[in-house]
Each structure stands twice: as C-alpha cells, then as structure tokens.
C-alpha positions in Angstrom: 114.9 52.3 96.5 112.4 53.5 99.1 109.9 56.5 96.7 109.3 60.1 98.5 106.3 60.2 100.5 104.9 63.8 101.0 103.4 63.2 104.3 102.1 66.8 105.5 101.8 70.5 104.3 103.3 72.5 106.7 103.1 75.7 105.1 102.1 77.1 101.8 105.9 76.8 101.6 107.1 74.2 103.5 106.7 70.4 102.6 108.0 67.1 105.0 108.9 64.5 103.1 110.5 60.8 104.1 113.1 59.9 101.8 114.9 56.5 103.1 113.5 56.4 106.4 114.7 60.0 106.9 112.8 63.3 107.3 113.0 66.2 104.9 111.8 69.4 104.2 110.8 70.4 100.9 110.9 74.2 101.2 109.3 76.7 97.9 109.6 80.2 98.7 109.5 82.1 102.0 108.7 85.5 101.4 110.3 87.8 104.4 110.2 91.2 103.1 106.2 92.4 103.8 108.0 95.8 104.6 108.7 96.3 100.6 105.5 95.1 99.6 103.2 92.8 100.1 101.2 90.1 98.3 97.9 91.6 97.2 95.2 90.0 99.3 92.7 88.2 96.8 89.7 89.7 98.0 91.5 93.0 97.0 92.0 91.8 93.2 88.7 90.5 92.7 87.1 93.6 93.9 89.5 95.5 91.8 88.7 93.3 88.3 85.4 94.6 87.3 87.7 98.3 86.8 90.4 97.0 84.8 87.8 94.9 82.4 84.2 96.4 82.3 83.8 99.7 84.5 86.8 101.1 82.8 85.1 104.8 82.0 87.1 108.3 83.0 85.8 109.4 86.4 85.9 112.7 85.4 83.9 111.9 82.3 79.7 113.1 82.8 78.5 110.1 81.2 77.1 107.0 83.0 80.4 104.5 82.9 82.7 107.8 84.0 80.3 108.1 86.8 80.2 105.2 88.2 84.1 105.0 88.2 83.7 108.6 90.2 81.3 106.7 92.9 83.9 104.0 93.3 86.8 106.4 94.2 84.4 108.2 96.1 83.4 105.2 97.9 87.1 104.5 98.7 87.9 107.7 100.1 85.4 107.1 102.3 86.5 104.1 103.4 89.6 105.8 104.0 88.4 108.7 105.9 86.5 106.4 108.5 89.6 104.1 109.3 91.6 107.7 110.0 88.7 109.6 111.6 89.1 112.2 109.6 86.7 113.6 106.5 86.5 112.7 103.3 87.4 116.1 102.2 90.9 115.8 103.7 92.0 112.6 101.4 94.1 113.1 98.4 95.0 109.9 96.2 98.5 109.5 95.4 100.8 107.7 93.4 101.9 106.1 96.7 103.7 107.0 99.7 106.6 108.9 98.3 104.2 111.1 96.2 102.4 111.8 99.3 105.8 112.5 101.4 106.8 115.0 98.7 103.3 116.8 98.2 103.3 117.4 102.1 106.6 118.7 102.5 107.4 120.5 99.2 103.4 121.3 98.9 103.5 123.1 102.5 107.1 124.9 102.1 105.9 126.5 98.3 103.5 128.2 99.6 105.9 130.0 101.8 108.5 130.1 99.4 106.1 132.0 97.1 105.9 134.7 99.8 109.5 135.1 100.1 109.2 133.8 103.7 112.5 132.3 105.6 111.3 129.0 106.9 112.4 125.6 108.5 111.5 122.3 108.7 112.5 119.4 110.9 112.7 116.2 109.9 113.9 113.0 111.9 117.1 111.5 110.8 115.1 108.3 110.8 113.3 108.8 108.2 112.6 107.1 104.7 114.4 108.7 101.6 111.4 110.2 100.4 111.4 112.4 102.9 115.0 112.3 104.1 116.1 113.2 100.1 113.1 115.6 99.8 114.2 117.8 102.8 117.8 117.7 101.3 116.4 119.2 98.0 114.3 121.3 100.1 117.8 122.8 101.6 119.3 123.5 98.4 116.1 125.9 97.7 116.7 127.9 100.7 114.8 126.4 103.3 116.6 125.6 106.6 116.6 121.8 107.2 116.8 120.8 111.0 117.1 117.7 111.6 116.1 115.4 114.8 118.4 113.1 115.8 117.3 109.5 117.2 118.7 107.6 120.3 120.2 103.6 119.3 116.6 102.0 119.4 115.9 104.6 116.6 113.1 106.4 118.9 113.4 110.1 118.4 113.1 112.6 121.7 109.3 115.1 121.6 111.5 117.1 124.3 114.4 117.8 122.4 112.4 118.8 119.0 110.7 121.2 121.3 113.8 123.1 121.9 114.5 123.0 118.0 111.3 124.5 117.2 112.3 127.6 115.8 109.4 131.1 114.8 110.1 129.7 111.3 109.5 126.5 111.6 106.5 125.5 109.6 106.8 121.6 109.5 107.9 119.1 111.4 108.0 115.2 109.8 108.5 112.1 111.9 107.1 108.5 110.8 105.1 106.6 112.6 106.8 103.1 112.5 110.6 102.7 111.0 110.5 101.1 108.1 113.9 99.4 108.3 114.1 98.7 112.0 110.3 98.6 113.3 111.0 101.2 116.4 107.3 103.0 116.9 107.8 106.8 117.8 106.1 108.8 120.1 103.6 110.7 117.5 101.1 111.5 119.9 103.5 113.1 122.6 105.2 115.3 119.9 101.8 116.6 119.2 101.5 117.7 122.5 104.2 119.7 122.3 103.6 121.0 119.0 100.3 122.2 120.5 102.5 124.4 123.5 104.3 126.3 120.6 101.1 126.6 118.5 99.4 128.4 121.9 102.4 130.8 122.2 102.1 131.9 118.9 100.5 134.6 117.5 97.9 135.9 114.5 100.7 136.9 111.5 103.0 134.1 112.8 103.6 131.3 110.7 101.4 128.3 111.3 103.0 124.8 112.5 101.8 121.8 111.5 102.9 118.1 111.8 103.5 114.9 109.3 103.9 111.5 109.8 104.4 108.3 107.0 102.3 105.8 108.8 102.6 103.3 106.1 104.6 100.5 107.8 102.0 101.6 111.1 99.3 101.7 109.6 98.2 97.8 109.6 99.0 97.5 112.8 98.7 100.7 114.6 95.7 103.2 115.9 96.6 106.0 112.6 93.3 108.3 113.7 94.2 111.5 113.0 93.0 113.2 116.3 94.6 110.5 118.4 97.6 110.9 116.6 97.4 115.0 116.5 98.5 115.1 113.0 97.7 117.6 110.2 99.8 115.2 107.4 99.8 111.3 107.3 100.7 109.6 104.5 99.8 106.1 103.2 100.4 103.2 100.9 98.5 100.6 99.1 100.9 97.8 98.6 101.6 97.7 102.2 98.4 96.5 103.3 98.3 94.0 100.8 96.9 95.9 98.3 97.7 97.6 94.6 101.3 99.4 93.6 100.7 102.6 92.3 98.9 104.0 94.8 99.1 106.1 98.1 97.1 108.7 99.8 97.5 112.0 101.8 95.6 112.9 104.5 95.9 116.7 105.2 94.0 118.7 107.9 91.1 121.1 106.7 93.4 123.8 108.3 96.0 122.6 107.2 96.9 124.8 104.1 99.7 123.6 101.5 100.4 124.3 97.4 100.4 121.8 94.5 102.8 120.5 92.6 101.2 119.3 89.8 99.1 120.9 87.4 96.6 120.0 84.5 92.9 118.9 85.0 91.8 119.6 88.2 91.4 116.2 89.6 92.0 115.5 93.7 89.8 118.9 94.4 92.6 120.6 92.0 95.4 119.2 94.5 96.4 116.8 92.4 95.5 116.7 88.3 96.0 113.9 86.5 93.3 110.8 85.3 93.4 108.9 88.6 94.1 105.0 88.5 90.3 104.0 89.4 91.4 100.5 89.9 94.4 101.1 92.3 92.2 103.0 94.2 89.2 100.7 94.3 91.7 98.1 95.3 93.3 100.5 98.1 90.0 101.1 99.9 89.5 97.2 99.6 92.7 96.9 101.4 91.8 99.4 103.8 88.3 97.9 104.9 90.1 94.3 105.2 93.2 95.9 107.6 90.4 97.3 109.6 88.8 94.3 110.2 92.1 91.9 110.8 93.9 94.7 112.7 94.3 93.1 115.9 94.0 89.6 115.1 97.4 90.5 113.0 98.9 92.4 115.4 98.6 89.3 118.0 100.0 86.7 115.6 102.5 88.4 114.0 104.1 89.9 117.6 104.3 86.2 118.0 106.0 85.3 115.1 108.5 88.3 115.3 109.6 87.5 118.8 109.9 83.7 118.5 112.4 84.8 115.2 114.3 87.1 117.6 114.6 84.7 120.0 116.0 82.0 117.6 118.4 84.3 115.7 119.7 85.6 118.5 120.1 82.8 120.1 121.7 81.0 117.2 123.6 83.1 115.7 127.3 84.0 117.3 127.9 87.9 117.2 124.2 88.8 116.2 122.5 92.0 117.3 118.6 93.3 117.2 118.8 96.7 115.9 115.7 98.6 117.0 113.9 99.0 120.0 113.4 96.0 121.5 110.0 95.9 122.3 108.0 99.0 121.4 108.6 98.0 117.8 106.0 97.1 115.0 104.9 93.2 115.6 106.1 92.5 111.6 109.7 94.1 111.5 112.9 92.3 113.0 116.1 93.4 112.2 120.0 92.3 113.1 123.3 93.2 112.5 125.8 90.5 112.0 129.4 91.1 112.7 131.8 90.0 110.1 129.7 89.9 106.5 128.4 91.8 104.0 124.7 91.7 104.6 124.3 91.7 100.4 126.5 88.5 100.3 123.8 86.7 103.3 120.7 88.1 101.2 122.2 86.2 98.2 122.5 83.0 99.8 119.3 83.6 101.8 117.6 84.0 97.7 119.7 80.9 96.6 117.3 78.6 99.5 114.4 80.4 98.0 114.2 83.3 101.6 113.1 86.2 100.3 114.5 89.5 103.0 116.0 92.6 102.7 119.0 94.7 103.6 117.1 97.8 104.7 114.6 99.8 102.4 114.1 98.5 99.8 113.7 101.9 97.8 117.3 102.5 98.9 119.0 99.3 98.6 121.2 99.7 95.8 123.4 102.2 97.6 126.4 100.6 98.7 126.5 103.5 101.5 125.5 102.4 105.7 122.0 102.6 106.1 121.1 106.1 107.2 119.1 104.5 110.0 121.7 102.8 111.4 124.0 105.4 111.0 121.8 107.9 112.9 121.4 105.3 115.9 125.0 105.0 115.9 125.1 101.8 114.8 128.9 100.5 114.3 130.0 100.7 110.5 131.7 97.7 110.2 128.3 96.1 111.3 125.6 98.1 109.2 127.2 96.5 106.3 125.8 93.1 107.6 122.3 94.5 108.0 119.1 92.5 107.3 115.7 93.2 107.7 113.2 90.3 108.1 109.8 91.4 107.7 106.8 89.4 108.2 103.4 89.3 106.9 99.5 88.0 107.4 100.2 85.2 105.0 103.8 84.2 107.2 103.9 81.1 109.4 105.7 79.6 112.5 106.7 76.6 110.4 108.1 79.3 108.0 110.0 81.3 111.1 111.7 78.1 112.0 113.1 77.0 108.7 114.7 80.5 108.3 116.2 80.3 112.0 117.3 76.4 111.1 119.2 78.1 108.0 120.0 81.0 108.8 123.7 80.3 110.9 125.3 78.2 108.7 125.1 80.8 105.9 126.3 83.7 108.4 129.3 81.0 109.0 130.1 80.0 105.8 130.4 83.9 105.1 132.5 84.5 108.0 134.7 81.7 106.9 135.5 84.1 103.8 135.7 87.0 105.9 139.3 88.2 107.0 137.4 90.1 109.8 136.4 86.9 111.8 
C-alpha cells in the first residue's frame, strides 16, 4: 500500500496529502470567530512576560519595582491616547469593553440621578448587550430609555435620532461597527447633529454627549476621537489580538460622568482597584501593533471576507448575507440559512474542527433571535439559522476555501432533518 506523502503546507491549518494516487486535505483547526476574541499576537506576550514574572510590584506602591509598573501603564495609556488623538488624561483602564460600556452609561446618568434630574438616553437597537441590558436596567431606575431603530443592513438613521433628541436627553450610544453582522454606522454624521442640538441649547440645560463601542472598529477603522466627534469610546484588548481582562474608556475632558466603583483611588479615582499591569502592558502592545498593520489588514482581510461571501452565497441554496453589504467591517460575514438551527450547523462546523459563531458570543446561550436580527427585521424562522464567520490577521484564502468546500453539505444534511425544507 502506497504511504501518505505530505506534499505542501497550505495553511497553519491546512495540510495536502496523496494517499493512493489521490489528493487530500489534512485539515487542524480553522478558527473563524476573531469577533469573540482573538489569538494574542506573540509580540504582545513576550512584551507582557517580564510583568507577570519579574516587574511584578503594585503601581501604586512608592518604591522602585511599584514604580516602574506605574511607568509601564503610563506608557500604555499613552500609546493609547496617540492611536485615538485624544490625551492621556482622558484614558481609563477597564476590565474590558463591557466595564467600559457600563461606566459610560451608568457613570454619566448617576450623576443626574443624584440631582433628582428626569433624563433620557438613546441607545441603538443594534447594540451589544452590555449596553443594550445596561440601558434596560437603566429604565428600571427611572431613566427614560429611547431607543433608535436600525434599517435591514443594521445601519441606524443620524436624521431620525435628531428628531428623538429630547431637552432631557443626556446620552446617546451607537457602536461603531456591529459586532454580529459587521454593518459600519455613520458616527461622524450623528455627531454633526448632535453638535446642532448642543448650539441650541442653553447655560443650565443639560449637556449632551455621545458614546460609541469601537471595539470590533477599532482594528480596522479611523477611531480618532475628533474625527469621530465622540465624548465616549470604548475598547477591548482581546480584540486586537491582545490580553482578556482588559478594556479602556476614553471620555472627553468635558465630558463629566460619576464612578461606580469605590476603594483606592486608582484610574485618577475613576476607577479603584490594583490594576492588572500586565493586561495593560499587553493592551498598549496590541495597540502599537494595530496601528502599524491597520491598513495592510484592512486590504487582506476585505479580500478574504468577500471571496467567503461570494462562495457561500453562491453555494449554498436559500443562503442570505445579513448586514450591509458593503459598508461593513472587512473581518465580519454573516448569513442566514433557511431551514436549520444555526446551533445544530455550529456543531457540525466544531466536529471538522471550524471554529464560528451564532452571533455574540457574550449572548449565545440564549435560545431567544438575535436582537440584531430582530431589530433589522430579520425573518424568525431564519435568525435561528444565524452564523457569524469572523476572520482574523492570522486567517488565510486556503482556510476561506475549505470552509466554503464544507460548508453545504452540512447545511444539507441538516435540512434533510428539517421538516421545514
């Protein structure tokens, strides 16, 4: 019997093999879900090691090893500041994204709530859970919640916010990039018209300000701060290929908001608690490396996303792009397929070793629709057989093509189950 010859490395995950006389492919695992994390770069861990092992002193300790873990962070924030054009004054280190969601919204409505003041917020209906579940608590505490619907690309409308805009409105919260179906929103033309009701109001009236999550956007995306027009953006490390644990906020000087947590001072008394020196080292690591790669990513991957559009769709019987599709982030594609549970196809994707998702994955375990997809008025029946693909700097054509090669007979085989096809 004819031996295997390995004759090429396609991919760090894809091997071809002749077996016989006839061609294989010896597949490890394809990792298609960048949008719940990604795999921490290696320049990232290495400059994060010397904090985990040696330079492991209390930055808010006086003595020599605390104070060189204080440069570090302060280093970082730095880092931080120049890739948003903002100061470093206006950076708070987080726990991650969902920290910095909830110290923006709950953080600016406290300090009104304190006053007794009747306020609203507006939030799109877009949005991730943290802030989506945040503005729902919010509600229960007597704020008014408005919220901004979006259109079935899941892009939300700057002119119809404007006529929602209400004297008590004191925060309005819209993502940059979707994190389930990649639609970009229009940031910098709701700032605009923020601006027009900021120049009719009037000293005493309540301030307005505006928030956006710009993790998914952030690698990919211009995220300065003036360009934008934001007073909030929050961020995440382990999106940009760097640590868990932790995120930052990036609030406007003017931009006045209470804290939630209380203790030691740390974060300029925003935010107490010992920070993680490490995550943080790691996160401005991250940051300087996405700076650099930015557009070199952005190219590639927009390649890769539309050639894994193009081959699903085309593949695939009854299959449907959810999102805009193109003014989308270049990593994110997203379908609907009719007649399956989108649970059962991420299953069998796992058994053949593809790694994707069914929408967020810090929501996935509800057996509800996707909000998103509900709020684009997505059929029912067909959010159920939702799955987001989501690629990363480390993801390769050879990789696109193996998923788009095994991707319909597992959609088939399911619908053969189905009673609804």
């Amino acid at each position: 019997m004819e031996k295997a010859l390995v004759l090429y490395l396609l991919s760090p995950s894809i091997e071809c093999a002749i077996i016989q006389g006839r061609e294989y492919f010896l597949m490890n695992n394809i990792y298609f879900d960048n949008s719940a994390t990604t795999q921490i770069d290696p320049n990232v861990m290495m400059e994060m090691l010397p904090f985990l092992k040696d330079k492991y002193g209390n930055p808010s300790s006086a003595h020599s090893l605390g104070r060189e873990a204080r440069q570090a962070i302060e280093l970082s924030r730095g880092i931080l500041a120049k890739a948003l054009g903002a100061d470093p004054s206006e950076i708070t280190f987080t726990s991650g994204a969902t920290e910095s969601n909830n110290l923006c919204l709950k953080g600016v409505t406290e300090r009104f709530l304190k006053e007794g003041k009747k306020i609203s917020i507006i939030v799109s209906e877009v949005e991730h859970p943290s802030v989506i579940d945040t503005a729902k608590e919010l509600g229960a505490r007597g704020v008014k919640i408005i919220y901004a619907g979006a259109n079935k690309a899941g892009e939300i409308d700057p002119k119809r916010i404007f006529t929602q805009i209400e004297p008590s409105t004191v925060l309005i919260s819209c993502m940059l990039g979707n994190n389930e179906v990649g639609t970009i929103e229009p940031i910098a033309t709701l700032s605009s018209m923020v601006k027009i009701v900021r120049g009719k109001r009037k000293d005493g009236d309540l301030p307005l300000y505006l928030h956006t999550d710009a993790v998914q956007a952030f690698n990919y995306l211009n995220c300065n701060v003036d360009f934008l027009g934001v007073d909030f953006l929050s961020l995440s490390a382990h999106k940009i290929y760097g640590p868990k644990g932790v995120g930052a906020l990036y609030a406007r000087e003017t931009a006045k908001f209470s804290r939630l947590i209380d203790g030691g001072g740390q974060e300029k008394g925003v935010r107490s608690g010992t920070e993680n020196v490490a995550g943080i080292v790691g996160f401005g690591k991250a940051v300087e490396i996405s700076q650099k790669e930015r557009l070199a990513n952005l190219k590639a991957l927009t390649k890769l996303r539309d050639r894994l559009i193009t081959g699903v769709l085309k593949n695939v019987k009854s299959s449907h792009l959810t999102g805009h599709p193109e003014n989308r982030l270049p990593h994110i594609a997203s379908f609907v397929f009719e007649g399956i549970e989108g649970e059962a196809l991420l299953l069998l994707l796992d058994k053949e070793g593809i790694f994707v998702s069914t929408g967020s994955a810090c929501s996935s375990k509800s057996l509800a629709p996707s909000h998103v997809l509900t709020a684009m008025g997505i059929n029912p029946a067909w959010s159920h057989g939702s799955i987001r693909m989501s690629l990363g700097k480390y993801s390769t054509r050879e990789e696109v093509d193996y998923v788009i090669k095994t991707l319909p007979d597992l959609v088939e085989k399911l619908r053969e189950m189905s009673p609804v096809l």
